[in-house]
MARFIKOL-116098 format. One line per field, with one value per residue (C-alpha): chain; z, y, x. Coordinates in Angstrom, 1 decimal. Layout:
BEGIN
chain = (A | ...) .
up = (Z | ...) .
north = (Y | ...) .
east = (X | ...) .
This chain:
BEGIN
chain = (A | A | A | A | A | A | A | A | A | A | A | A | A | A | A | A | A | A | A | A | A | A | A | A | A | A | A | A | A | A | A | A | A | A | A | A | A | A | A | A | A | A | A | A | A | A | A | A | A | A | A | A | A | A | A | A | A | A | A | A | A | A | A | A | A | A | A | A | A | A | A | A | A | A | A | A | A | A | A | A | A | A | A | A | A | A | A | A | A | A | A | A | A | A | A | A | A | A | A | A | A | A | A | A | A | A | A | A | A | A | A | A | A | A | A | A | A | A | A | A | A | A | A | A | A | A | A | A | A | A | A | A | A | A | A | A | A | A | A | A | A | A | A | A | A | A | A | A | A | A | A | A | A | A | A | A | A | A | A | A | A | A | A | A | A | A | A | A | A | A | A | A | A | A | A | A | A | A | A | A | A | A | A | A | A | A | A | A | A | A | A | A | A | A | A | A | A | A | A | A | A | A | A | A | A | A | A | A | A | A | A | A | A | A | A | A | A | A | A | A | A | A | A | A | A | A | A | A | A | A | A | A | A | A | A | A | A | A | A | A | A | A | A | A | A | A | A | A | A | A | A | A | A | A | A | A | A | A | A | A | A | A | A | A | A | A | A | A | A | A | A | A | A | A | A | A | A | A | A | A | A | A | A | A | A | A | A | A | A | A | A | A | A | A | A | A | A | A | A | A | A | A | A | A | A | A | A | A | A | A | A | A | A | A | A | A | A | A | A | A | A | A | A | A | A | A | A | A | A | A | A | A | A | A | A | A | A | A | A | A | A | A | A | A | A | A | A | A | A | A | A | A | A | A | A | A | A | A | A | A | A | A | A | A | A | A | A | A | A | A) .
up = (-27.2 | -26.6 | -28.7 | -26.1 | -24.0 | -19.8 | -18.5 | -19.8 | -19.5 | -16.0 | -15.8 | -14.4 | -17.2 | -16.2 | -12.7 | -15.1 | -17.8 | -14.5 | -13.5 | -16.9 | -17.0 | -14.2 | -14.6 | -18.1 | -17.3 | -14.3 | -17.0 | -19.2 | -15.9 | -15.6 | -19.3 | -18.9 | -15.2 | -17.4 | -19.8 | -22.6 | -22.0 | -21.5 | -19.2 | -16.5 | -15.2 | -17.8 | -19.3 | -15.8 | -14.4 | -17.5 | -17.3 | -13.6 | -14.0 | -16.6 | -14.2 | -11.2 | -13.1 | -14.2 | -10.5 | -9.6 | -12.0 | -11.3 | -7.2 | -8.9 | -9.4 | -5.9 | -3.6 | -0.7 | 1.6 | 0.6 | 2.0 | 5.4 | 5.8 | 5.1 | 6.8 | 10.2 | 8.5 | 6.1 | 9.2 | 11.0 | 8.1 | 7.0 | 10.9 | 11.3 | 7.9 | 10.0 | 12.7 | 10.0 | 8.8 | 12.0 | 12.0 | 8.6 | 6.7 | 4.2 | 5.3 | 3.2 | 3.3 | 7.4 | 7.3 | 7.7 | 5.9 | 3.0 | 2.7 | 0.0 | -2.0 | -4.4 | -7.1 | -5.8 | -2.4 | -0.6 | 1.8 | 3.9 | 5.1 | 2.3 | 2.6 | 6.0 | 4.5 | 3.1 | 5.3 | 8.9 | 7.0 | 6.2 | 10.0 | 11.7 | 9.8 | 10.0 | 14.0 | 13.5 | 11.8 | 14.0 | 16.9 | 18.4 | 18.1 | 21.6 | 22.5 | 19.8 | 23.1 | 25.6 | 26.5 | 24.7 | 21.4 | 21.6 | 23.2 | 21.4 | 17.8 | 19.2 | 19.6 | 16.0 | 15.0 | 17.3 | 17.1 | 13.0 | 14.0 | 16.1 | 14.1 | 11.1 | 13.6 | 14.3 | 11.4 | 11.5 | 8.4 | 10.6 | 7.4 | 6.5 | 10.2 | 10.3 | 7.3 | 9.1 | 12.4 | 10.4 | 8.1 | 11.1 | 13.5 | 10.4 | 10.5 | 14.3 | 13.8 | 11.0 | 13.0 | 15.3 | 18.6 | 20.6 | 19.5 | 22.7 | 22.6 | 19.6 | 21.1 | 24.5 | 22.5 | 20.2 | 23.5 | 24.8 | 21.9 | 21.6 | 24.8 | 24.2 | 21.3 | 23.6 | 24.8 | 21.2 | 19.7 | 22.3 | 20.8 | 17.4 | 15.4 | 14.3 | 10.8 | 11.9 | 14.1 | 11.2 | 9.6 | 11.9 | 12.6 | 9.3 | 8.8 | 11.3 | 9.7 | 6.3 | 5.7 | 8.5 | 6.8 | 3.1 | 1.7 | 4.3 | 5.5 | 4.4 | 0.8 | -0.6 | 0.8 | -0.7 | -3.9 | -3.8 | -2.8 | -5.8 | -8.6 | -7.6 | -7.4 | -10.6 | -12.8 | -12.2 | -13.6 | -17.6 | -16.3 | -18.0 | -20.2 | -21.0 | -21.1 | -20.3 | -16.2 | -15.1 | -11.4 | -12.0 | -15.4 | -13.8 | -11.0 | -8.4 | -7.1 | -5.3 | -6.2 | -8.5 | -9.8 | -6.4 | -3.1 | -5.2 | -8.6 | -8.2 | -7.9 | -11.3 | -12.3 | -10.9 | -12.9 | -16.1 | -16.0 | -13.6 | -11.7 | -13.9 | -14.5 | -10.3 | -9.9 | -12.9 | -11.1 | -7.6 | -9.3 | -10.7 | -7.3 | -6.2 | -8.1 | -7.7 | -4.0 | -4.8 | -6.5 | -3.8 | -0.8 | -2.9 | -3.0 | 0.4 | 0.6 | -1.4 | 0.1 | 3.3 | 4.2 | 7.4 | 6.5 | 3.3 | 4.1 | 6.6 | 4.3 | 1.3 | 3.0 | 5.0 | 1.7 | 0.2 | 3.2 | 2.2 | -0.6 | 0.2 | 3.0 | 0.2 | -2.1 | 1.3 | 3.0 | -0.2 | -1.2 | 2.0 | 2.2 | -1.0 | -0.3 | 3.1 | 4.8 | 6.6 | 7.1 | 4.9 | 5.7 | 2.1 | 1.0 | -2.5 | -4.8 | -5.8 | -10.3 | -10.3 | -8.0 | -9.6 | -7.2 | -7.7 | -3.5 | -3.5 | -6.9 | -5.9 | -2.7 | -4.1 | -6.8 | -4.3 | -2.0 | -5.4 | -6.3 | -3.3 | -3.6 | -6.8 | -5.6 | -3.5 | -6.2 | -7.9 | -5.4 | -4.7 | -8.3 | -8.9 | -5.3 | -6.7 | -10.5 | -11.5 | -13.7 | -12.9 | -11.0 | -10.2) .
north = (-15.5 | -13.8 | -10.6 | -9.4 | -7.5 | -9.3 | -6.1 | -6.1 | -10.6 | -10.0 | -7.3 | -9.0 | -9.2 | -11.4 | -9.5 | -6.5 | -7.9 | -8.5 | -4.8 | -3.3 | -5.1 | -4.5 | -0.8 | -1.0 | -2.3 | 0.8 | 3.0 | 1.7 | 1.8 | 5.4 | 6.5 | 5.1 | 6.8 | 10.3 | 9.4 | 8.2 | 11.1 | 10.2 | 13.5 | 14.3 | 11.3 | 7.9 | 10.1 | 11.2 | 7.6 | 6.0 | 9.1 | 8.3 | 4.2 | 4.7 | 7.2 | 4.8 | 1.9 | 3.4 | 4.4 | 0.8 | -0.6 | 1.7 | 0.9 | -2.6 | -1.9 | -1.0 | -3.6 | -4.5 | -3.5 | -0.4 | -0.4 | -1.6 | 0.8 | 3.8 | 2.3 | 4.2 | 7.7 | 7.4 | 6.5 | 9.7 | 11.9 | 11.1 | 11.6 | 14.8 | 15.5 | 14.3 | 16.7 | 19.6 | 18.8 | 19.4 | 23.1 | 24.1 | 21.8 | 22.8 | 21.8 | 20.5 | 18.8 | 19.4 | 17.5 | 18.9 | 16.3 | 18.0 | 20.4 | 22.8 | 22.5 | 25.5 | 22.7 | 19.8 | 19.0 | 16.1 | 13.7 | 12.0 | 9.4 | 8.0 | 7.3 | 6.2 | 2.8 | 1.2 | 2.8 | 1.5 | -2.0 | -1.7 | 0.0 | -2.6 | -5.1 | -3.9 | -3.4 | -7.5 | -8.7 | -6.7 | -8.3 | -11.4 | -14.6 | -15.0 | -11.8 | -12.4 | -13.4 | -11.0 | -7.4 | -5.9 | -6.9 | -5.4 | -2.0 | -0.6 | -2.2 | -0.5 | 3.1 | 3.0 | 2.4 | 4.1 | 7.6 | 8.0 | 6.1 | 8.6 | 11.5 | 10.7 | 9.8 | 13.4 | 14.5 | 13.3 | 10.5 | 7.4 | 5.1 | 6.0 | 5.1 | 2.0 | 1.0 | 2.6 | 0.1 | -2.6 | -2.9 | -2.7 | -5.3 | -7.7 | -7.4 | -8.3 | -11.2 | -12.5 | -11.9 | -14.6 | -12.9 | -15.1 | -15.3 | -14.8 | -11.4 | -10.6 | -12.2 | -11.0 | -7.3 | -8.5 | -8.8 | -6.0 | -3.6 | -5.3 | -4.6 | -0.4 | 0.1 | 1.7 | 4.2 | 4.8 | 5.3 | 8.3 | 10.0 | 9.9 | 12.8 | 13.2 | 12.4 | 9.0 | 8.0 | 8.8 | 6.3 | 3.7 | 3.7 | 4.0 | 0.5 | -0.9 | 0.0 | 1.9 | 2.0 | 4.0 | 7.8 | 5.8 | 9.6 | 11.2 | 9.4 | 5.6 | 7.4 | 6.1 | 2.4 | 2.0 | 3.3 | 1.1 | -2.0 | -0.7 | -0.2 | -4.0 | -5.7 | -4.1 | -5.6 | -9.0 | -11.7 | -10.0 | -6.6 | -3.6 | -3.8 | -0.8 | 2.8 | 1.4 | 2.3 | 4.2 | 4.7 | 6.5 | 8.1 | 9.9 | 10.4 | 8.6 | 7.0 | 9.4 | 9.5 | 6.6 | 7.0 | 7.0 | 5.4 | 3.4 | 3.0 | -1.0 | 0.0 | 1.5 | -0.9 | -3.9 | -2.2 | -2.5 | -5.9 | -7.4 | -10.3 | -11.9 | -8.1 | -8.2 | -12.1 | -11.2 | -8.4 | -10.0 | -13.0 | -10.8 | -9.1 | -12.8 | -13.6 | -10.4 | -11.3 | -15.0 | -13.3 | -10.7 | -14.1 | -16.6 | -13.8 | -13.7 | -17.8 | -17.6 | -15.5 | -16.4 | -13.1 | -12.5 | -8.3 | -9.0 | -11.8 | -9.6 | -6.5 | -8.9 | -10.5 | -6.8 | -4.8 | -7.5 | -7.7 | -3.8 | -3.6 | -7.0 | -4.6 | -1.8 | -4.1 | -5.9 | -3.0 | -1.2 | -4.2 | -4.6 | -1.0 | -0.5 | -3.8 | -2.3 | -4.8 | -2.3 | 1.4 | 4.2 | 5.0 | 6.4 | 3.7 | 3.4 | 0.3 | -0.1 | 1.1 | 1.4 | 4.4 | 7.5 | 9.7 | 9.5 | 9.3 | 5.7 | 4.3 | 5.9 | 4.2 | 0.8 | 1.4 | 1.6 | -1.7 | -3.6 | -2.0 | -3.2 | -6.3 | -6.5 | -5.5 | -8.5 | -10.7 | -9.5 | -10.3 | -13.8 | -14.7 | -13.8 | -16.1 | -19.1 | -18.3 | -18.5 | -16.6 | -17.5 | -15.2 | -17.6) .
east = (27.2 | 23.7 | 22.9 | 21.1 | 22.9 | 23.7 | 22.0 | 18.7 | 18.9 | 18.7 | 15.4 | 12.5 | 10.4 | 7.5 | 6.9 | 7.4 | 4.3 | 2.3 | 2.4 | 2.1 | -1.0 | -2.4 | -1.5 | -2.9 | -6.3 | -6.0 | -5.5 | -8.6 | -10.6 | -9.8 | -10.2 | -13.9 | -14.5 | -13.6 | -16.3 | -14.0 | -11.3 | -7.9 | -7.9 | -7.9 | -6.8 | -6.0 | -3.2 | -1.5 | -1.9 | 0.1 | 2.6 | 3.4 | 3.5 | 6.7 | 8.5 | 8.0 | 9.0 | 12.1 | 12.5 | 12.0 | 14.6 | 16.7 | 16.2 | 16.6 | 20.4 | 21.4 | 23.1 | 20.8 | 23.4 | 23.1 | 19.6 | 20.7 | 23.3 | 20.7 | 17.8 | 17.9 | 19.1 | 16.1 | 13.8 | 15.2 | 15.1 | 11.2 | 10.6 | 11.9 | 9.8 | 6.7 | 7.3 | 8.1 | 4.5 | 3.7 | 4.8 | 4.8 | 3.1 | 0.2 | -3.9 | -6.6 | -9.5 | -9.1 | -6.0 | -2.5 | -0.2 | 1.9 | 5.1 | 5.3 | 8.3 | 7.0 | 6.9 | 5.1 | 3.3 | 5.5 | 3.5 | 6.2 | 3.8 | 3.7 | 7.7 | 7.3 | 5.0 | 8.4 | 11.0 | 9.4 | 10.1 | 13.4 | 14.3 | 12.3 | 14.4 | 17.4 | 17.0 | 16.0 | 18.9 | 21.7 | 19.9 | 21.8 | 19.8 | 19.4 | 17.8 | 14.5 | 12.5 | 13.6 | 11.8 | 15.3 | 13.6 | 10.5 | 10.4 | 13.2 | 10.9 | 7.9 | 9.4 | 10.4 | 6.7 | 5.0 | 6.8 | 5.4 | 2.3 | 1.6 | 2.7 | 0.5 | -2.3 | -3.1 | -2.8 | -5.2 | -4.9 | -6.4 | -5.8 | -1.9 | -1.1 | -3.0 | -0.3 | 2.4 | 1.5 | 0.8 | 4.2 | 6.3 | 4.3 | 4.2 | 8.3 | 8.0 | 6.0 | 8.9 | 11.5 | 10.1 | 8.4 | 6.7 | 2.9 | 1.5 | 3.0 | 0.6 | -2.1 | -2.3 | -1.6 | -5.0 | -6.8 | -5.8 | -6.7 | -9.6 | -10.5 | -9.6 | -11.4 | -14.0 | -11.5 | -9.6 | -13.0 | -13.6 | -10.6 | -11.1 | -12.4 | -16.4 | -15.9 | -14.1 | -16.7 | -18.9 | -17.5 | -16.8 | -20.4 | -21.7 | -19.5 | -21.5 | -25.1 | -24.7 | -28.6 | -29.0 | -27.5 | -28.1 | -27.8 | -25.1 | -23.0 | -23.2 | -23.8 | -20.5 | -20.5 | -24.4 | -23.4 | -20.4 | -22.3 | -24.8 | -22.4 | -20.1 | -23.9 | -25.3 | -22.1 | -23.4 | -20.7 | -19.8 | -20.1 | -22.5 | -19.7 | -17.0 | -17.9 | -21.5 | -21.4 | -23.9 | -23.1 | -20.0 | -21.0 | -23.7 | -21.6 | -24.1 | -20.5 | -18.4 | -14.6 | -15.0 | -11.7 | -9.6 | -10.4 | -13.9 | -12.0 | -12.9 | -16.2 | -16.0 | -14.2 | -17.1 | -19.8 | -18.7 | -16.4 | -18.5 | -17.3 | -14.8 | -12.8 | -12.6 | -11.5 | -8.8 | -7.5 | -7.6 | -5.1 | -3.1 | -2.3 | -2.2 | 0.8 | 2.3 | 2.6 | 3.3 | 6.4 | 7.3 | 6.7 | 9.4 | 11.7 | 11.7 | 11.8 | 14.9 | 17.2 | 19.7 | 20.3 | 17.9 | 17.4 | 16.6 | 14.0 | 12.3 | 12.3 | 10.6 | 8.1 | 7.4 | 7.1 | 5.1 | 2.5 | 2.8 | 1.3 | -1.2 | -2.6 | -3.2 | -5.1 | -6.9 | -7.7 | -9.3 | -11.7 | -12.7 | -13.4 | -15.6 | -17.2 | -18.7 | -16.2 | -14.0 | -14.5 | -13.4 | -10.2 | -8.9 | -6.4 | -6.3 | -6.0 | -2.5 | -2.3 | -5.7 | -6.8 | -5.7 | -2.8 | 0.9 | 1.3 | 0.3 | 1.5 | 5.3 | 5.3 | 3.8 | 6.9 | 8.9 | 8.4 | 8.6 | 11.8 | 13.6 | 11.6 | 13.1 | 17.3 | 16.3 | 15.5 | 18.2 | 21.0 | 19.5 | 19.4 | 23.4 | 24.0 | 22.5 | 23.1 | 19.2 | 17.3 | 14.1 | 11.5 | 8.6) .
């Protein structure tokens, strides 16, 4: 007989290591864009990663039926959140996203990223088989997106919706819709950007055409993206080395600790910090894809490969971002960017990701993770 007791045999430890490390080194990288102060933020950060892994073990524990049965409640409670945002709900910054609860500011956005994943599946899996490639199996998938999608779009909060869109089409592209569906839909949008861009508000324009030619507003504008592209060029390979940035430390790199943390991060680690950290996101959704390799269950296949591609467009969508790749649209870099929005919903995908793992592992009686 073990001395170690069958519950804690059958945590995820590895996947576990992976994210305390990766948290860790976002907590170092904060601690040094503070100027060797563990406040404001380092502190906070490390605070929030223990509470959301707890939450995530905890989610761990539940049976994934249990997410099925609650996945279209959730999706209807969160949207009728969205549309008391729209009423009631608290402005800054020009944006009008948050409801106050007297103690803390709730974003339901944020909770529509992993629950448009789950909904979208489970719509999938009670589908008949024969139906995937009929007009039944779209329009009724496309409602479900497009009502928070457009919600969240005016907002306005351009980026949040893009994630919204993009969890749920990735579920309709796993659940086996013809590809000339996306295709001809690629075309199409492609063809309306014109149109969308014409409705869009002046500061996203701003930055849609600042993507386009950053050098031309290098101090208004495009001021972020050069000092971005400065402060990831200046690391070279070893970095400046830690506490030694200068673009953040002298604050020349704005918000160097949320949305441009990697930048920070670039300056002083250099090259080798950034490919480290990019494989360690690698494996974390190396992890979150065989999950959903191994399990039968269709829901629960769609909802692990959906919450994975999740949190891949969070890391994606931020590099390409600071690298002048993409245009700002405020995602931040999963454990790394400082805000407890983002790391709670990032917790959350890999909670369920993990209840996944779970029930697959007591199916096949395995213990292994990789």
């Amino acid at each position: 007989m073990s001395i170690v007791p069958q519950p804690l045999t059958e945590f995820p430890w590895r996947i576990l290591a992976l994210l305390l490390a990766i948290a860790g080194f976002g907590t170092i990288v904060l601690y040094s864009a503070a100027s060797g102060s563990v406040f404001p933020w380092a502190a906070m950060q490390a605070a929030r990663f223990c509470i959301f892994s707890a939450m995530a073990l905890a989610l761990s524990r539940i049976p994934v039926e249990i997410f099925a049965r609650f996945a279209f409640p959730a999706y209807g409670a969160v949207l009728a959140a969205l549309f008391l945002v729209e009423l009631i709900g608290g402005v800054a910054g020009g944006s009008q996203r948050w409801i106050n609860l007297g103690f803390m500011q709730l974003q339901p956005s944020e909770f529509m990223k992993p629950i448009i994943v789950l909904t979208v599946a489970r719509f999938y899996a009670m589908l008949p088989v024969g139906e995937i490639r009929r007009w039944n199996a779209i329009w009724p998938a496309l409602v479900l997106i497009g009502l928070p999608w457009a919600l969240v779009l005016i907002q306005p909060d351009l980026g949040t919706a893009t994630m919204i869109a993009a969890g749920g089409v990735t579920v309709m592209f796993l659940a086996g819709l013809p590809l000339r569906l996306f295709i001809g839909t690629g075309l199409v949008g492609g063809a309306a950007i014109p149109i969308a861009f014409s409705f869009l508000h002046d500061y996203q324009k701003n930055r849609v055409l600042i993507f386009l030619d950053p050098e031309s507003d290098p101090l208004g504008a495009g001021y972020h993206i050069s000092q971005s592209k400065i402060a990831i060029g200046s690391g070279g390979f070893w970095g400046k080395g830690f506490l030694h940035g200068t673009q953040s430390h002298l604050d020349y790199l704005p918000e160097g600790h949320t949305d441009f943390v990697f930048a920070t991060m670039a300056e002083e680690w250099g090259l080798l910090g950034g490919a480290l950290l990019i494989l360690a996101f690698m494996l974390l959704f190396r992890w979150g894809i065989r999950v959903a390799m191994r399990t039968h269950d269709k829901f629960a296949r769609l909802v692990a490969a959906g919450l994975t591609t999740t949190i891949f467009f969070y890391v994606a969508i931020n590099l390409m971002m600071v690298m002048g790749l993409a245009p700002v649209v405020g995602i931040p870099l999963p454990f790394m960017s400082y805000g407890g929005s983002s790391m709670l919903t990032v917790m959350l995908c890999i909670g369920i990701v993990m209840a996944i793992d779970r029930a697959g592992k007591r199916r096949t009686g395995t213990g292994n993770w990789a």
